[in-house]
MDAnalysis code that builds the backbone (N, CA, C; Angstrom):
import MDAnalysis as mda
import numpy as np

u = mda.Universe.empty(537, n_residues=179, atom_resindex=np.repeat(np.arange(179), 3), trajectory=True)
u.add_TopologyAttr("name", ["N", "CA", "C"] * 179)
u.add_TopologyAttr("resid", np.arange(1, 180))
u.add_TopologyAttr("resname", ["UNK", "UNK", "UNK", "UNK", "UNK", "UNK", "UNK", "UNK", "UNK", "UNK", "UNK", "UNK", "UNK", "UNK", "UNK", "UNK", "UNK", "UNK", "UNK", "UNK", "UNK", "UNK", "UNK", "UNK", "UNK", "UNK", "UNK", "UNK", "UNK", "UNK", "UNK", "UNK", "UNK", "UNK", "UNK", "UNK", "UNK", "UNK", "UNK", "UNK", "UNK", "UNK", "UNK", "UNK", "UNK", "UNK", "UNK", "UNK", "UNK", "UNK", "UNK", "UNK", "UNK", "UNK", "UNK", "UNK", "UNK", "UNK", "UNK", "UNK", "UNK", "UNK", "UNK", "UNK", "UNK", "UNK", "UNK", "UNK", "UNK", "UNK", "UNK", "UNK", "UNK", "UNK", "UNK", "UNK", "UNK", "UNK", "UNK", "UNK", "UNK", "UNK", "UNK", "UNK", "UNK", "UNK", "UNK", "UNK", "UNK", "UNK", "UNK", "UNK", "UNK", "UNK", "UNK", "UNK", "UNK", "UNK", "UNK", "UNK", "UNK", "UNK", "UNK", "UNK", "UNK", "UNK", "UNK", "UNK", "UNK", "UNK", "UNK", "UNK", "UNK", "UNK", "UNK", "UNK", "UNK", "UNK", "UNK", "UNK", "UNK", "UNK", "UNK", "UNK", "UNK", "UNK", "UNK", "UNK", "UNK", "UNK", "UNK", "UNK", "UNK", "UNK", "UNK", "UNK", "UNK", "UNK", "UNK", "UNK", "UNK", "UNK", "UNK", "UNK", "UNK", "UNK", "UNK", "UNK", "UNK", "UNK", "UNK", "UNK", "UNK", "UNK", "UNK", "UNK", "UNK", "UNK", "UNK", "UNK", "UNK", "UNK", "UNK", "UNK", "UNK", "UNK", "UNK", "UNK", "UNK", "UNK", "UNK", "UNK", "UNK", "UNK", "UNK", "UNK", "UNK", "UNK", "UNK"])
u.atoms.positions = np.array([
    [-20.043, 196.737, 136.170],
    [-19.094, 197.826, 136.378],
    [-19.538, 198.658, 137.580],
    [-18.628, 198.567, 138.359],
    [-18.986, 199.737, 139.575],
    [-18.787, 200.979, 138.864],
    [-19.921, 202.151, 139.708],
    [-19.636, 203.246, 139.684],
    [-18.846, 203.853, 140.097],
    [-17.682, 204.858, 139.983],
    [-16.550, 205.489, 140.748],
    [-17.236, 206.969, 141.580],
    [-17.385, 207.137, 142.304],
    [-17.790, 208.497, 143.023],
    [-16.815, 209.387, 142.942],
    [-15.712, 208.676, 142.969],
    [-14.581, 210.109, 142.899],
    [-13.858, 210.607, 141.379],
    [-14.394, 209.220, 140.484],
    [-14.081, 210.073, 138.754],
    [-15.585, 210.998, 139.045],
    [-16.764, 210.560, 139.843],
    [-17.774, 211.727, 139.023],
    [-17.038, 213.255, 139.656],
    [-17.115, 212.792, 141.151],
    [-16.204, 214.809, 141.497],
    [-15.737, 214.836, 141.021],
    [-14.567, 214.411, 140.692],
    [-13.533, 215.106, 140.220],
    [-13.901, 215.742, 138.876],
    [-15.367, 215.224, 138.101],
    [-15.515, 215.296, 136.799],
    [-16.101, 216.717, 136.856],
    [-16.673, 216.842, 138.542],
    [-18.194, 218.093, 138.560],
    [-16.677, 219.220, 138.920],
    [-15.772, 218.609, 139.471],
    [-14.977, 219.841, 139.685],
    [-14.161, 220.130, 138.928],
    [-13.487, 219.567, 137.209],
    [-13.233, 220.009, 136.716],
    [-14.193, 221.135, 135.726],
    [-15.696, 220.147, 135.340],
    [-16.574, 221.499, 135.542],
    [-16.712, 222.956, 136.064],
    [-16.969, 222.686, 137.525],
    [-16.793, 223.971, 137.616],
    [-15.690, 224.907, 137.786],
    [-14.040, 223.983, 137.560],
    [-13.002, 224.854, 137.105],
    [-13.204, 225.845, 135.563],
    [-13.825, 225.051, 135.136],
    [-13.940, 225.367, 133.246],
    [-15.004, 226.634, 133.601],
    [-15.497, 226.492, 134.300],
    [-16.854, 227.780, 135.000],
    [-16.649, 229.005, 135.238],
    [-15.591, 228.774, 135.935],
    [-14.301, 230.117, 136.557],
    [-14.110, 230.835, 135.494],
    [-14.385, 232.338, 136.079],
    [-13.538, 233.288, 134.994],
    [-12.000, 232.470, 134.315],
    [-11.433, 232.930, 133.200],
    [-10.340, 232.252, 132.745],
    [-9.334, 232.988, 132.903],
    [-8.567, 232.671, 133.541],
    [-7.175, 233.631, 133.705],
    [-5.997, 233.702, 132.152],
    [-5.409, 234.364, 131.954],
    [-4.640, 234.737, 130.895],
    [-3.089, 234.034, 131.132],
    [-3.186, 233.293, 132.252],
    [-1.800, 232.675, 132.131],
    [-1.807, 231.326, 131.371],
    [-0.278, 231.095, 131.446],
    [-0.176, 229.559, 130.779],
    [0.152, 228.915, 132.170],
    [-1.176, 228.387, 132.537],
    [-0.561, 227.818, 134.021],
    [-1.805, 226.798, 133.608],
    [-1.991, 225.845, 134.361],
    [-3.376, 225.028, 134.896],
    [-2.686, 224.274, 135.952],
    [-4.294, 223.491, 136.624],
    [-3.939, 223.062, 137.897],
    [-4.475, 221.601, 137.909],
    [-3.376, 220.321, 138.283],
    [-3.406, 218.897, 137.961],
    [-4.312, 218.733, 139.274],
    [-5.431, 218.302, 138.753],
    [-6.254, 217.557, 139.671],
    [-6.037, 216.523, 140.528],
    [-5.345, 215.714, 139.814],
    [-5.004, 214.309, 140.040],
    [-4.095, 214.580, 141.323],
    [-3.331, 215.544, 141.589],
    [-2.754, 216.467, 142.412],
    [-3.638, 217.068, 143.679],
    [-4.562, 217.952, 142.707],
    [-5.333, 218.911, 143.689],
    [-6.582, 218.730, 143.659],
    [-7.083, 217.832, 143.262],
    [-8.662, 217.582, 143.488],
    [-9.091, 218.229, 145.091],
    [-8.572, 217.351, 146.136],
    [-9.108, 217.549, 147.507],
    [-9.170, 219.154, 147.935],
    [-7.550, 219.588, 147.721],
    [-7.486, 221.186, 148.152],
    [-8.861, 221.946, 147.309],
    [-8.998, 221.870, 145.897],
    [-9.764, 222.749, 145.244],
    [-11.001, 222.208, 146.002],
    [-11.311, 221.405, 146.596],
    [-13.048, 221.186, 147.224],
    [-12.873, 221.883, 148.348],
    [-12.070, 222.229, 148.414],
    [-11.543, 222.788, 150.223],
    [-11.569, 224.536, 150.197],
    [-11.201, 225.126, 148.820],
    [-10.799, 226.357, 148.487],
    [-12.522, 227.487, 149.098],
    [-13.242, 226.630, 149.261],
    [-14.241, 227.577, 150.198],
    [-14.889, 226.724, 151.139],
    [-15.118, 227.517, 152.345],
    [-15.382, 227.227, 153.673],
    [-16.884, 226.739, 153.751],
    [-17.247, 225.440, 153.892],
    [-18.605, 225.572, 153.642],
    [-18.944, 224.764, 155.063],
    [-19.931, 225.228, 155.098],
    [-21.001, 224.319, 156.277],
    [-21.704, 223.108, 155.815],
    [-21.471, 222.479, 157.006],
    [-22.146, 221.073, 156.777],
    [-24.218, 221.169, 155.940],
    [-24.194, 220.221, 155.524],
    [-25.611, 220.285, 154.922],
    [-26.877, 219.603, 155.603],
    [-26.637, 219.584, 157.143],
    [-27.730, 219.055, 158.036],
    [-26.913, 219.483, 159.354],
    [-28.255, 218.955, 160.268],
    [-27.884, 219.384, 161.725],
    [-26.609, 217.652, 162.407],
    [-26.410, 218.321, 163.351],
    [-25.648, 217.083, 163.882],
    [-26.460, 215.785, 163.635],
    [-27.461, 215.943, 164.291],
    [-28.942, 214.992, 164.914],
    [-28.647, 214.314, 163.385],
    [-29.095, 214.894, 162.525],
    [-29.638, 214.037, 160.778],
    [-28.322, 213.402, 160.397],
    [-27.157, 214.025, 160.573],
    [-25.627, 213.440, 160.202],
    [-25.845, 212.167, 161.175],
    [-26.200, 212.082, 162.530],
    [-25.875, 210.772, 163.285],
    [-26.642, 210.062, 163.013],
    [-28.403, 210.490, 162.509],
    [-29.215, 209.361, 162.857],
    [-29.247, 208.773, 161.112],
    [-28.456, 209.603, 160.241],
    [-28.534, 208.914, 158.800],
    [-26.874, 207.494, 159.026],
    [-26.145, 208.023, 159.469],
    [-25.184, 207.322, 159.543],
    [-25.385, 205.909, 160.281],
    [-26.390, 205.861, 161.004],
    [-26.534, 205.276, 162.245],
    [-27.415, 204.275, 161.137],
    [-28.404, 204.619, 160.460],
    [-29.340, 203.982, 159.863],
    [-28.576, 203.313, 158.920],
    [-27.640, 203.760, 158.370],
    [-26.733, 203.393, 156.434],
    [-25.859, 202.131, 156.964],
    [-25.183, 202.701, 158.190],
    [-23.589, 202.333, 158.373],
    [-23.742, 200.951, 158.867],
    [-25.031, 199.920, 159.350],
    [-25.360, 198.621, 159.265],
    [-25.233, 197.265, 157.629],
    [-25.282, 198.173, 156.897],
    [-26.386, 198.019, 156.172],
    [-24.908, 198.034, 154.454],
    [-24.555, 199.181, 154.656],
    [-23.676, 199.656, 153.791],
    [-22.501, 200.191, 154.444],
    [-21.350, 199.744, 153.933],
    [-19.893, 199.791, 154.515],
    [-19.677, 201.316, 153.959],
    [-19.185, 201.917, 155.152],
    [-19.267, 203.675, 155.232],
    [-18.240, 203.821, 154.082],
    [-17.090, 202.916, 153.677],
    [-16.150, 203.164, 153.103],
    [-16.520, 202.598, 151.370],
    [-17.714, 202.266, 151.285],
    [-18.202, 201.771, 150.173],
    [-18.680, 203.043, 149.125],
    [-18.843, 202.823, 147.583],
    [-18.725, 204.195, 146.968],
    [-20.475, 203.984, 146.982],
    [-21.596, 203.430, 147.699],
    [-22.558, 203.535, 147.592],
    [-23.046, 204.635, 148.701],
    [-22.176, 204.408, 149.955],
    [-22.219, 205.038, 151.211],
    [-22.305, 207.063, 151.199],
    [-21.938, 207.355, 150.611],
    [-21.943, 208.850, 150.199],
    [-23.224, 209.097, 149.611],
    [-23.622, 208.551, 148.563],
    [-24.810, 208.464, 147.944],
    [-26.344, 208.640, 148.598],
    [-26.161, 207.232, 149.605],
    [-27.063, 207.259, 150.385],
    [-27.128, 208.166, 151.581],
    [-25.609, 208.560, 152.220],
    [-25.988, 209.758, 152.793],
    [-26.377, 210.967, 152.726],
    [-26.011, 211.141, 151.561],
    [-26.630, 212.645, 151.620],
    [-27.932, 212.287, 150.814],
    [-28.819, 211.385, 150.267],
    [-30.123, 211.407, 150.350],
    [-30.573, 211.439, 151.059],
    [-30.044, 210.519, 152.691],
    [-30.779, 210.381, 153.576],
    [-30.804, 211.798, 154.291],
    [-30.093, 212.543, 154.594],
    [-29.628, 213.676, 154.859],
    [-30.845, 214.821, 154.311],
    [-30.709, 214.815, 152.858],
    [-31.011, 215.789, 152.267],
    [-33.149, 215.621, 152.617],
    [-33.391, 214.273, 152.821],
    [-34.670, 214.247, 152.686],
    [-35.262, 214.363, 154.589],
    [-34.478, 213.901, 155.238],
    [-34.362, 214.570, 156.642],
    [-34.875, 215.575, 157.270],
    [-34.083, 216.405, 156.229],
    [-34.140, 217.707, 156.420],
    [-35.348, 218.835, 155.931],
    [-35.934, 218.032, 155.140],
    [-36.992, 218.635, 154.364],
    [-36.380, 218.925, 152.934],
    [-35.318, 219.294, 152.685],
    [-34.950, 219.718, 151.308],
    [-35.192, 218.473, 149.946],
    [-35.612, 218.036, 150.192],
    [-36.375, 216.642, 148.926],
    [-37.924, 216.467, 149.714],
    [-38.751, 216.653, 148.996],
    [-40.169, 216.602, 149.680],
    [-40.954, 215.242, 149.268],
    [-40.248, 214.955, 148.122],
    [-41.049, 213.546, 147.680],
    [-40.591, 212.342, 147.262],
    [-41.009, 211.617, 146.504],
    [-40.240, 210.025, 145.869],
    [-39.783, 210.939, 144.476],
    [-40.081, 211.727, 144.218],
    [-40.091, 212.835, 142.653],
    [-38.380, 213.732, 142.959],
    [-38.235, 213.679, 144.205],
    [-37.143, 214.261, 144.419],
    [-37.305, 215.745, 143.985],
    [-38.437, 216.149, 144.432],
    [-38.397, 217.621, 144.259],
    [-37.942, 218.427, 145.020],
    [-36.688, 219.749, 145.124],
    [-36.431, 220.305, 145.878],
    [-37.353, 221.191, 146.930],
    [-37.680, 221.660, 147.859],
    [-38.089, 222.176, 148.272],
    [-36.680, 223.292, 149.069],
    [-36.550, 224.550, 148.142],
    [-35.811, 225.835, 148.582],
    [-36.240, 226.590, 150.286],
    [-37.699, 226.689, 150.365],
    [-37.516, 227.026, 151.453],
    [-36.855, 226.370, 152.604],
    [-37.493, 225.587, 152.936],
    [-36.568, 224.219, 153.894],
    [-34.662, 224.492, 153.811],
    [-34.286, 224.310, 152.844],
    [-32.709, 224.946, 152.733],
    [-32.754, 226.040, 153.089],
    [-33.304, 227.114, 152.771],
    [-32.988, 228.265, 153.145],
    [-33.276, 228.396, 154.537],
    [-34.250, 227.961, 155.294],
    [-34.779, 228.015, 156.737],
    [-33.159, 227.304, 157.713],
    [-32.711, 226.300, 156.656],
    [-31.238, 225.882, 157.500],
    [-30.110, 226.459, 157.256],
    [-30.256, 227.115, 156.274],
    [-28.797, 228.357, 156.220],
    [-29.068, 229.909, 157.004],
    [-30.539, 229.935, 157.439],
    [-30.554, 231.351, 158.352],
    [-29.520, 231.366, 159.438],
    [-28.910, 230.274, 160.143],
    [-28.139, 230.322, 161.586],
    [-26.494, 230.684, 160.790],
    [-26.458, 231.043, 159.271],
    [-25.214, 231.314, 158.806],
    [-24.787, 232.947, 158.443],
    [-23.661, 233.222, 158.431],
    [-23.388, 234.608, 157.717],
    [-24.228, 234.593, 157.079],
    [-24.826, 235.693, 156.624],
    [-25.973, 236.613, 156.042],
    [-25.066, 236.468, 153.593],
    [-23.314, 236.627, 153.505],
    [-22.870, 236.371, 152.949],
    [-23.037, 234.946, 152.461],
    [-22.574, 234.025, 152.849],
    [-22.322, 232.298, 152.907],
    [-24.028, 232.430, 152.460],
    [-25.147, 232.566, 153.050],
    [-26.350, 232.164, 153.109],
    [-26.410, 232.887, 151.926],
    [-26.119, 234.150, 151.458],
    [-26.959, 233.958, 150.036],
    [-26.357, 233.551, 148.818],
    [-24.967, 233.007, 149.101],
    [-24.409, 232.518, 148.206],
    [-24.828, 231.226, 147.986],
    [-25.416, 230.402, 149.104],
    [-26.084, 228.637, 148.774],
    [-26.925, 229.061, 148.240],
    [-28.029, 229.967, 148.648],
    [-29.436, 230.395, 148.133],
    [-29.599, 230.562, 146.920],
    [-28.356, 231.523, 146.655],
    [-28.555, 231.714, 144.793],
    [-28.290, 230.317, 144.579],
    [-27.103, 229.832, 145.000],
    [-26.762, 228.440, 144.273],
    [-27.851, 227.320, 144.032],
    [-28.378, 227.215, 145.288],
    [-29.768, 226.302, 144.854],
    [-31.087, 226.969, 144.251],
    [-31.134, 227.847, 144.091],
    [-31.988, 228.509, 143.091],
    [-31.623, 227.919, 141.709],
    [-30.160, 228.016, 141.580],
    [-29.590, 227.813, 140.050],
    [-29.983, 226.597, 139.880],
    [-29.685, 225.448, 141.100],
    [-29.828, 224.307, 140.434],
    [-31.130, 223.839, 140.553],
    [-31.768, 224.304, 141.365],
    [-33.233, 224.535, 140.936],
    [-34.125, 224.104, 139.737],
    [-33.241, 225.128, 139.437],
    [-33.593, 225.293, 137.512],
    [-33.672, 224.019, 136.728],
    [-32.363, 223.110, 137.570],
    [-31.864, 221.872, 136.388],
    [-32.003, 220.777, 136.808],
    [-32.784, 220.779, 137.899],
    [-33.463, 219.602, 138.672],
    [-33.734, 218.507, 137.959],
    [-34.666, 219.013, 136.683],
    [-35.373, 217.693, 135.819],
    [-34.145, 217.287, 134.817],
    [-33.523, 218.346, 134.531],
    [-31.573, 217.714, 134.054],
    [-31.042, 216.727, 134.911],
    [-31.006, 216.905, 136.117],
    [-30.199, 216.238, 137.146],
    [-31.057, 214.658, 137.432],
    [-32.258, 214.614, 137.499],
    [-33.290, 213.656, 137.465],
    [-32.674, 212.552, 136.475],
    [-32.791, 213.146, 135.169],
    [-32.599, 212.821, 133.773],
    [-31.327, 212.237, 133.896],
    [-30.367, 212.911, 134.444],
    [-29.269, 212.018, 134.459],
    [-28.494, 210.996, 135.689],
    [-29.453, 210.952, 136.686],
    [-29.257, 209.900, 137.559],
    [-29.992, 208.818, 137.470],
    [-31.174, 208.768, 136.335],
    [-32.245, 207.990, 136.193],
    [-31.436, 206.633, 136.010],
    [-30.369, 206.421, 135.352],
    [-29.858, 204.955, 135.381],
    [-28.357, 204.617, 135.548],
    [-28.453, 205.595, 137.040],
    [-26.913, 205.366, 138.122],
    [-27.526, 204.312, 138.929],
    [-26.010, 203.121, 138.724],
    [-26.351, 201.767, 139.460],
    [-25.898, 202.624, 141.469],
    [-26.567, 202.539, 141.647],
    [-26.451, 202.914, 143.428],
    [-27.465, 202.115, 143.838],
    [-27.122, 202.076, 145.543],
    [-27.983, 201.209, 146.396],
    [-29.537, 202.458, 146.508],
    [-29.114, 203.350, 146.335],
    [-29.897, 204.681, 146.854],
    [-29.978, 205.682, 145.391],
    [-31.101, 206.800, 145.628],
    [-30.989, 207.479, 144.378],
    [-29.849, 208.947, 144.570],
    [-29.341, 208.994, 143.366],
    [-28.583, 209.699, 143.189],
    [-28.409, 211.290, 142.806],
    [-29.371, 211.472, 142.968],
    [-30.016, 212.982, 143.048],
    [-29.685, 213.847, 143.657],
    [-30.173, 213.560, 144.696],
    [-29.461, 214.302, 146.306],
    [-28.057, 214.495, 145.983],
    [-27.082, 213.922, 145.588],
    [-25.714, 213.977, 145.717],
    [-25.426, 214.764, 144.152],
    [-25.845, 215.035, 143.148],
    [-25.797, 215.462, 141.911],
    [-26.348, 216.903, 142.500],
    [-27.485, 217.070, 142.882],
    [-27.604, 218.338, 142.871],
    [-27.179, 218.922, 144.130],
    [-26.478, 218.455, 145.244],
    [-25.749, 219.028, 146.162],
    [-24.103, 219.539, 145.795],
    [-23.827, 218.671, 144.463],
    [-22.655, 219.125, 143.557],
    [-22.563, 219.923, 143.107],
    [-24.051, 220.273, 142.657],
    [-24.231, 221.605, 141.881],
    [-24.119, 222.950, 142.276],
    [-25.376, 222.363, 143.915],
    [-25.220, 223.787, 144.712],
    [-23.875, 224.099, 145.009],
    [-22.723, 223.191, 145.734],
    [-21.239, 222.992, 146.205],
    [-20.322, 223.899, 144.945],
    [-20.622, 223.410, 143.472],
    [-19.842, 224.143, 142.300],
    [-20.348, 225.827, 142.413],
    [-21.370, 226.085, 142.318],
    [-21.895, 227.256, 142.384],
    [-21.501, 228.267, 143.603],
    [-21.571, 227.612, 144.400],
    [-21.370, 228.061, 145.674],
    [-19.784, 228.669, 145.640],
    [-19.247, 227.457, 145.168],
    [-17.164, 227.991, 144.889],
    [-17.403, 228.931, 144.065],
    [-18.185, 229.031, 142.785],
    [-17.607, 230.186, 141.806],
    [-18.237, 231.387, 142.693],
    [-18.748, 231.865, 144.140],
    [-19.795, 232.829, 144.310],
    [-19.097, 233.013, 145.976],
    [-18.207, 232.286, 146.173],
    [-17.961, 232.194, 147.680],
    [-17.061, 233.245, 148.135],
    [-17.790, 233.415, 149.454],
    [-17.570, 234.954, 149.933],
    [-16.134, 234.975, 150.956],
    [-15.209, 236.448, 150.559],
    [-13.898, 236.700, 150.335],
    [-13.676, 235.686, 151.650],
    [-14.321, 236.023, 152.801],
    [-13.665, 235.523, 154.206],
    [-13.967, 234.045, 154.408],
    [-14.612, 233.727, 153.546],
    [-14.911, 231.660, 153.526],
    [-13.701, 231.446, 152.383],
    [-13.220, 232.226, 151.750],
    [-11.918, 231.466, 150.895],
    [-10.921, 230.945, 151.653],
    [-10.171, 230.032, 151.172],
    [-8.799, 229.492, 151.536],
    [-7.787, 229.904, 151.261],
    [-6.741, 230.227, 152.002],
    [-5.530, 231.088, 150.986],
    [-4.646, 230.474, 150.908],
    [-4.274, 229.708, 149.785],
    [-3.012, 228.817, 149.245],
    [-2.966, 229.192, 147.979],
    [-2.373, 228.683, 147.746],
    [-1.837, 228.714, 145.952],
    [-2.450, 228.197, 144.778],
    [-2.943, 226.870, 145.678],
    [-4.276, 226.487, 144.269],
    [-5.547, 227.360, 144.380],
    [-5.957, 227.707, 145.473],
    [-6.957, 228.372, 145.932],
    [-7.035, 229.715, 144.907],
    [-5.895, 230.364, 145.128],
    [-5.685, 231.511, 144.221],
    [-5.803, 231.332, 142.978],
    [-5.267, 230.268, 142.530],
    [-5.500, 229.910, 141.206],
    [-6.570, 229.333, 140.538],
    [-7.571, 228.876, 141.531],
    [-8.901, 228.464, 141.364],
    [-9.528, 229.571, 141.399],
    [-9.326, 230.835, 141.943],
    [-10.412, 232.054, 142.219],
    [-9.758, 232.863, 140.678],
    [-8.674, 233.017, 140.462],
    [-8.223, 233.638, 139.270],
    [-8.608, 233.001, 138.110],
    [-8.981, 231.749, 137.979],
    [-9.694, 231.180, 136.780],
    [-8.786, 229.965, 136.011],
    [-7.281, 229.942, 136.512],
    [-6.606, 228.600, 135.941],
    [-7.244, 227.591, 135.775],
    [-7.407, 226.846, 134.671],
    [-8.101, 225.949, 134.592],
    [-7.434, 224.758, 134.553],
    [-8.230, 223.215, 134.886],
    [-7.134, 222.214, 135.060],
    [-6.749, 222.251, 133.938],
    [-5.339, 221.048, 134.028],
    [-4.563, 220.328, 133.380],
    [-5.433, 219.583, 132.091],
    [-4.838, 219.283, 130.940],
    [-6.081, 218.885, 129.723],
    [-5.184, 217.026, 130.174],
])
């Protein structure tokens, strides 16, 4: 059985819809619909420099078909360990290193990742625990807990990085998806 990458988002982002304050209407919002917009509903910065985006792509994209659901996986490990933010084969975060690459951001945006990877911080050996037997070419860590920081980050994201549409609004007001 292949793994699906886009049932797991869609799974981390109905998560962190359910996360959201809850709004009092009878409304919710069909994923199956709005998955893409709600990943979109805050403005985020890329998670490496140009340089690590080309020279991970450059390294994967031989090797593994960019359009393959293994290809995401391995990029942002390769990415994430690049960069310093994974320090070992243990996949331990290392916070400073992230934080040293969100200083060139709003002072806002930057402490909203900061808390966020603080949080997931916390659930690292959770996140470990549950990638320990995801069939990928690459480990799956990096991309689980960059979900985490990404969910956290939406419920915490600052007024002028929001998106202003209609799901957007309804994602910041707390509608939750469709059951």
């Amino acid at each position: 059985m292949e793994w699906n990458w886009t049932f797991l988002f869609r799974s981390f982002l109905l998560l962190t819809l359910h996360l959201l304050p809850q709004s009092v209407a009878d409304d919710c919002i069909d994923m199956d619909l709005h998955s893409m917009e709600v990943a979109r509903c805050c403005r985020y910065e890329p998670i490496s420099t140009e340089e690590v985006a080309e020279k991970c792509y450059q390294e994967l994209a031989p090797n593994i078909p960019p359009n393959s659901s293994d290809f995401p996986v391995c990029f942002i490990d390769c990415s994430y360990r690049q960069m310093g933010y994974i320090t070992n084969e243990a996949n331990e975060i290392d916070q400073s290193k992230y934080g040293q690459f969100l200083a060139g951001f709003d002072t806002a945006y930057k402490i909203a990742v900061e808390r966020a990877v603080a949080a997931c911080a916390t659930v690292q050996e959770d996140i470990r625990r549950d990638v320990a037997n995801v069939p990928s070419k690459c480990n799956a860590f990096a991309l689980l807990f960059h979900v985490c920081v990404t969910q956290i980050t939406l419920k915490h994201c600052p007024d002028d990085r929001w998106t202003a549409s209609e799901i957007c609004g309804k994602v910041r007001m707390g509608v939750p998806p469709c059951a």
